[in-house]
C-alpha positions in Angstrom: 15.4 -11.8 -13.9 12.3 -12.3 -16.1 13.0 -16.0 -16.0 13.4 -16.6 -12.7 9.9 -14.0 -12.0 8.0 -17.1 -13.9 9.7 -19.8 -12.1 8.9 -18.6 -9.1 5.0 -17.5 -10.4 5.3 -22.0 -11.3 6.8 -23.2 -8.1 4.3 -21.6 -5.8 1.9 -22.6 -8.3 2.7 -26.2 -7.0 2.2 -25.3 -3.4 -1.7 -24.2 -3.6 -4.4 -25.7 -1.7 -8.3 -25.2 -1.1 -9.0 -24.1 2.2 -12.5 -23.5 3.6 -14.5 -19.9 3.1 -11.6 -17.7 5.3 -14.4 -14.9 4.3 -17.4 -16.7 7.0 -14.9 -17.6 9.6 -13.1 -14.4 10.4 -16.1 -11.6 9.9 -17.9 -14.6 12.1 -14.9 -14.1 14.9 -16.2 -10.4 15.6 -19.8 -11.7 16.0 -20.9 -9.9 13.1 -23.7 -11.3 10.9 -22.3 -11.9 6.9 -23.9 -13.6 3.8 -22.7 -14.9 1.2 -24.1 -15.0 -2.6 -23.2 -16.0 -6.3 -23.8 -13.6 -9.0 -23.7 -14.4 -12.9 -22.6 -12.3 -15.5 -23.9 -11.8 -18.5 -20.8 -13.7 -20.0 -21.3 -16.5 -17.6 -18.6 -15.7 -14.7 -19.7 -17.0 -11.3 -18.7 -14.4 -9.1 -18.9 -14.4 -5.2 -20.6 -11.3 -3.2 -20.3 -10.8 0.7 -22.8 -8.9 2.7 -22.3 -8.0 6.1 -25.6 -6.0 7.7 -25.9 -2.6 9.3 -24.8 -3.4 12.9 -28.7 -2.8 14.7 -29.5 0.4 16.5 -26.9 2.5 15.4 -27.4 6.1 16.4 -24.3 7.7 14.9 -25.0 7.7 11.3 -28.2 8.9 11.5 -27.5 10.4 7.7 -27.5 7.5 6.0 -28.9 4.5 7.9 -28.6 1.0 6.5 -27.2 2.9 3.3 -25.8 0.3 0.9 -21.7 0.4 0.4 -19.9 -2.1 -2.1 -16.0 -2.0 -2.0 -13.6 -3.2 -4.5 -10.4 -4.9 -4.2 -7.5 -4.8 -5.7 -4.9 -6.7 -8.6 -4.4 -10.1 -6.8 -6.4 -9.0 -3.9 -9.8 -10.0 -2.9 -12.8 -9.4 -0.2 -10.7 -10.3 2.4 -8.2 -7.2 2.3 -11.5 -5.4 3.7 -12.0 -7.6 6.8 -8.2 -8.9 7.5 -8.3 -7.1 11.3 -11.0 -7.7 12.9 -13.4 -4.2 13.9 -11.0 -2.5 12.3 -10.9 -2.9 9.0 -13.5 -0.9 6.1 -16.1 -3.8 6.3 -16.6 -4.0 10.0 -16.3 -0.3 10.5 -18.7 1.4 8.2 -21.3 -1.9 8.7 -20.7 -0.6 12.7 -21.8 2.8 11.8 -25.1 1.9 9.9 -23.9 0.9 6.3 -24.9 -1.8 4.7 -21.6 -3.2 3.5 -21.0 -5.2 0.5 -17.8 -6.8 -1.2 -17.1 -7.7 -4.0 -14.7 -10.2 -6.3 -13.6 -10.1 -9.4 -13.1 -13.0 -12.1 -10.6 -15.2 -11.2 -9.9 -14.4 -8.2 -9.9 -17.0 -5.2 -13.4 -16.4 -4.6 -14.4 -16.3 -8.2 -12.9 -18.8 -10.1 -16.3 -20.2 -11.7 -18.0 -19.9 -14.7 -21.3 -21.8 -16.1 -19.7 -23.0 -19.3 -15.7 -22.3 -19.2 -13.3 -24.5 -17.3 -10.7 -22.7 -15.0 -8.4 -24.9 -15.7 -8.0 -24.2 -19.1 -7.0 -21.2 -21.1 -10.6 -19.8 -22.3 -11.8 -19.1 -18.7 -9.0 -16.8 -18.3 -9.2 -14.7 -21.6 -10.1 -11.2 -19.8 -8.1 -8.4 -18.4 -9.9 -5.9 -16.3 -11.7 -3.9 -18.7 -14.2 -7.1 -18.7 -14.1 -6.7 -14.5 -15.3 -3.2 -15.3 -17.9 -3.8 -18.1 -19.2 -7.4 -16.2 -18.6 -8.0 -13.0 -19.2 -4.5 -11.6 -23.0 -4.2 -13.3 -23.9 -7.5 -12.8 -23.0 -6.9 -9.1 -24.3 -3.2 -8.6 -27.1 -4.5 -10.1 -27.7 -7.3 -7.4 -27.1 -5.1 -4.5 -29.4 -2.6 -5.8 -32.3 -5.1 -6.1 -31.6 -7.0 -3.1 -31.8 -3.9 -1.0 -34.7 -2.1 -2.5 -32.4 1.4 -3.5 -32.0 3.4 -6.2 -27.8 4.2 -5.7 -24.9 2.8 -3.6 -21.5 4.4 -2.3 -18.9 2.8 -4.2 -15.3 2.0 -2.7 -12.0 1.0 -5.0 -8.8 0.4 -3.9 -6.2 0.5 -7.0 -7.4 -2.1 -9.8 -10.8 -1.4 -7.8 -10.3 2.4 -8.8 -9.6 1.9 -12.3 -12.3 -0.1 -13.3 -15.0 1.9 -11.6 -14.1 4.6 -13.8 -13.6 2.7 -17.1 -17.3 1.2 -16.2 -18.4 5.0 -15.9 -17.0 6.0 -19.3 -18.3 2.9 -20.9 -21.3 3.0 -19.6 -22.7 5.9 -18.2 -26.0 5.5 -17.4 -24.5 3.3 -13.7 -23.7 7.0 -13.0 -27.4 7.3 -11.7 -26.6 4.2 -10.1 -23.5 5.7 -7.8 -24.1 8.1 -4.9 -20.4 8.5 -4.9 -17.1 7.1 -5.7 -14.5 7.1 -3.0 -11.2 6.1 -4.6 -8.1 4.8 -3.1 -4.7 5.0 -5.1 -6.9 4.5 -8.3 -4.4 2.9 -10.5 -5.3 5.2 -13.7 -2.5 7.2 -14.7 0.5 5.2 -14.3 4.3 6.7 -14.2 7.0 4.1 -14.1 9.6 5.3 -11.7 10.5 1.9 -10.3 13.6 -0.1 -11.7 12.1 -3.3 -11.2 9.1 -2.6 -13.4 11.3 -1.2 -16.3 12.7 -4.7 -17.7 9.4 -6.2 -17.2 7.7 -3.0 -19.4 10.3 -2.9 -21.8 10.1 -6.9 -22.4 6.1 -6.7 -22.3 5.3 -8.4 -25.9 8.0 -11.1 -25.5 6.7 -11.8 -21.4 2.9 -11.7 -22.8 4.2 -14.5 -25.6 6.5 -16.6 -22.8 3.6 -17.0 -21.1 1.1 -18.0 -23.4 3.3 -20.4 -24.7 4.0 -21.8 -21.7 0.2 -21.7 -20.9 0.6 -19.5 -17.0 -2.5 -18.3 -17.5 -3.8 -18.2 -14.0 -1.7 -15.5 -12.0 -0.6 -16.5 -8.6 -3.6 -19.2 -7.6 -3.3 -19.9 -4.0 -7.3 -21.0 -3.5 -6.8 -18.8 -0.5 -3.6 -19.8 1.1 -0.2 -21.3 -0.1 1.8 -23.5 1.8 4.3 -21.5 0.2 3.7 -17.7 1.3 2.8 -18.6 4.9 6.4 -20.0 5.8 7.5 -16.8 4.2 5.4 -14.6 6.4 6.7 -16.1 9.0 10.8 -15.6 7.6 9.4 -12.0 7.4 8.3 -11.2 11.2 11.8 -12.9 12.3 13.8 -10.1 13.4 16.9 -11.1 11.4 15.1 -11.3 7.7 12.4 -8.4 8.8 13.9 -5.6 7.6 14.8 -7.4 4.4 11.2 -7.7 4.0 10.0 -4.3 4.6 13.1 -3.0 2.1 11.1 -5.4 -0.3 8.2 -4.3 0.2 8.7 -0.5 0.2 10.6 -1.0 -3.3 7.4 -2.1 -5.0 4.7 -0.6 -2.9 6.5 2.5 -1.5 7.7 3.5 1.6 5.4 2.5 4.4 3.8 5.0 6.9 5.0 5.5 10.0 3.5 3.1 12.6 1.8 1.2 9.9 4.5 -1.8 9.2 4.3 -4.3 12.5 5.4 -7.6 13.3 2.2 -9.4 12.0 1.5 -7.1 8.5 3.6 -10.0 6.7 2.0 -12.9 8.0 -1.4 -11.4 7.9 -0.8 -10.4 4.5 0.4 -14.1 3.2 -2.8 -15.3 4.7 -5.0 -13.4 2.2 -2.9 -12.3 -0.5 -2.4 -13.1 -3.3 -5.8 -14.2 -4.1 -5.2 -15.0 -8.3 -6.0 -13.2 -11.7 -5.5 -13.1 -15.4 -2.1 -12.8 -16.7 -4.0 -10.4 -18.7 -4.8 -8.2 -16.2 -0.8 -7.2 -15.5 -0.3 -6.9 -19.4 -3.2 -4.5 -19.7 -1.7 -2.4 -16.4 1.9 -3.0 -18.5 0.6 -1.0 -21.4 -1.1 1.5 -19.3 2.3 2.5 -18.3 4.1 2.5 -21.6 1.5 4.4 -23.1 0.6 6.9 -20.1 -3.1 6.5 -21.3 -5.8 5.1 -19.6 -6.8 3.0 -22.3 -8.4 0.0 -23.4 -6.8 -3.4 -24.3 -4.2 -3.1 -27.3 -4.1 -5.8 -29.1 -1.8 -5.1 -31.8 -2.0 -3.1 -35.0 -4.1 -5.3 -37.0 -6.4 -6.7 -34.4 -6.7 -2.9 -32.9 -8.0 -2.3 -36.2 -10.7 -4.6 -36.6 -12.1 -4.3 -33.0 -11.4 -0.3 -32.6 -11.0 1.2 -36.3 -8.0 2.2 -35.0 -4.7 1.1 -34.6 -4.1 2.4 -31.3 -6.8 1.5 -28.3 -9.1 4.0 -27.5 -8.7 6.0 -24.4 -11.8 5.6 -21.5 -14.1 8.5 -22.3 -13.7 9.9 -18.2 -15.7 13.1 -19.2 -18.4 10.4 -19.2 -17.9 9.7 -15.3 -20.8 12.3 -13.9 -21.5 10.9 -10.1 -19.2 12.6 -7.3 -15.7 11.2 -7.2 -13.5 11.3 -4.4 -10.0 10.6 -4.3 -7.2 9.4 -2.2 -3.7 8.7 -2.7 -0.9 8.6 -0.7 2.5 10.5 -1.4 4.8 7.4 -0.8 2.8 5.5 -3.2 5.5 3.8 -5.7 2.7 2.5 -8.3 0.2 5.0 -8.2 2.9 7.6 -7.8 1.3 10.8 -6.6 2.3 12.6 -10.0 -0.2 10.9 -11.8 -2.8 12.4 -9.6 -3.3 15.7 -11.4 -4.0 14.5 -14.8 -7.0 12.1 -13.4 -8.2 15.0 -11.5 -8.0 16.9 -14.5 -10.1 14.6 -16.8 -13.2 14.4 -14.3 -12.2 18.1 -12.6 -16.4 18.7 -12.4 -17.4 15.8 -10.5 -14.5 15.8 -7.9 -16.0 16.7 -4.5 -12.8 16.2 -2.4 -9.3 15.2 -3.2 -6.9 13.5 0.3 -3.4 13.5 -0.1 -2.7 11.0 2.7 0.5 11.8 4.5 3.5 9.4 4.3 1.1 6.4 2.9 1.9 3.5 0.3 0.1 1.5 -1.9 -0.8 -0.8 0.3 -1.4 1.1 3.5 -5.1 2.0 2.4 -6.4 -1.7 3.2 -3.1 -3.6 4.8 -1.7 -1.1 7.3 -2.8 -0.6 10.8 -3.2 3.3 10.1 -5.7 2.1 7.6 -8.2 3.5 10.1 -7.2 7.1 9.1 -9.1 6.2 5.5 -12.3 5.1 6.6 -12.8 8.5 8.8 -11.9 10.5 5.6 -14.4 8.4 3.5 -17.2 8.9 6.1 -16.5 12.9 6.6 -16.6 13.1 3.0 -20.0 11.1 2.7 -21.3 13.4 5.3 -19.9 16.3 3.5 -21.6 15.5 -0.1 -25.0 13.6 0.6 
């Protein structure tokens, strides 16, 4: 099974292709304004930023007008899961109510595969797992957004990986607290709990995956440059009524059960148009050990390594009683990776800054950005940010 999990990582590998900035041409569809802008970090990653404007003379946000809002995506996910249906999706709805939206990409991702010095093409560019998305990309672009628009804090939204390294950026460096009028987190993948039997021979063969795919140098994670002449043919296996509900069983395995309403014809299809956008094998081994160790830790290395970079042979755990800006969180009780169990414990390790907790009925992993209920989440951010200006 772990064999043919690579082979198939290689063969769609084959099948990638550049297409043109799918970003501009479908928030330009809805005849909203967006801009686009490259950010450095201070280890040299090119990263790409969207900005799509407060919609002009909005009256029903009078709270908070032209209030800046940077969202997050997800593992293999990019600035696109917040745009995919048009005026519906985060991006268009909170820049439609006054915000001033902003979304981000991490490292390696379809979006942000540059970097002044390294080649992406070669192993070095993709040495990083997402503690150095937490500790470089997110600064460098708070930092930008904060500048650009002339404010002091932003509202910051995560969605899984997009969770987790808002928080390990808050431990590790806490004065970007000041920098955070809130965190609204969706399924923040923090506290995993393996409950899934296609995960366990994948975490119980960690080491020896890590090592098969060094050596056969996969470095770069599911690289479609934006589309794969691969996936879309799939999508479209998917919305033909004979393989459909094959698909959705598929899909509710990994991601949980979908919500009601929420799985329709085009999900699939939509989906294979924007997902998945690429990362660092490194990224899935650091969510691997996560898992086995039921910490929320940093990179481990190994023994001896642990010891030179940590003083300890085990990695360190994120310092969360660090995190000191108002956290929100969301998670939805079908979710099958961040299963809802984990929830207590990270509410427990930053109990005095949690201003609201949503248990979203009958939601997945993926409903909070992919579904067409994922309406119900941006109300629940925006009564919340009413709630705790």
């Amino acid at each position: 099974m772990i064999t043919l999990i690579f082979v198939i990582f290689l063969f769609i590998e084959l099948f990638s292709f550049t297409s043109t900035d799918q970003m501009l041409e479908m928030v330009q569809t809805t005849q909203l304004s967006i801009e686009r802008y490259y950010i450095t970090t201070d280890d040299g990653y090119i990263l790409r930023l969207y900005h799509i404007p407060p919609v002009p003379n909005v009256t029903d946000n009078t709270k908070h007008p032209k209030k800046p809002m940077f969202f997050m995506h997800g593992l293999q996910s990019s600035s696109l899961d917040y745009i995919v249906y048009p005026n519906i999706s985060m991006g268009y709805y909170f820049a439609q109510r006054g915000f001033d939206v902003w979304l981000g990409n991490a490292r390696g991702n379809t979006f942000s595969r540059n970097h002044t010095t390294l080649d992406p093409n070669r192993w070095q560019f993709w040495k990083f797992s997402w503690h150095e998305i937490a500790i470089y990309d997110l600064p460098a672009m708070i930092d930008f957004i904060l500048a650009r628009t002339n404010q002091s804090q932003l509202i910051y939204g995560g969605h899984s990986q997009g969770g987790a390294v808002i928080f390990a950026l808050l431990s590790e460096r806490p004065e970007y607290n000041a920098k955070i009028s809130s965190v609204h987190a969706m399924a923040a993948a923090v506290f995993m709990i393996n409950n899934n039997a296609l995960l366990t021979p994948l975490l119980e063969n960690l080491n020896e995956i890590k090592k098969f795919i060094e050596q056969n140098q996969f470095y770069e994670f599911n690289s479609f440059r934006t589309n794969s002449k691969f996936l879309q043919p799939l999508g479209e296996i998917c919305i033909n009524p004979f393989f459909a509900e094959i698909c959705k069983c598929v899909l509710s395995y990994l991601f949980g059960e979908f919500a009601p309403n929420s799985y329709y014809d085009e999900l699939l299809r939509e989906y294979a148009a924007i997902n998945p956008s690429g990362s660092s094998y490194l990224q899935y081994v650091h969510f691997g050990q996560l898992f086995i160790s039921g910490r929320f830790q940093k990179f481990d290395y190994g023994r001896n390594r642990n010891m030179k970079l940590y003083m300890s042979r085990k990695p360190p755990e994120y310092n969360l009683s660090n995190v000191q800006t108002k956290v929100h969180i969301m998670y939805g009780d079908n979710d099958a990776l961040v299963h809802p169990e984990s929830i207590p414990k990270l509410i427990s390790k930053i109990n005095k800054t949690v201003v609201a907790v949503d248990k979203i009925p009958y939601f997945n992993h993926l409903d909070f950005v992919m579904g067409r209920l994922v309406h119900k989440v941006q109300s629940i951010i925006l009564r919340v940010i009413n709630a705790h200006a």
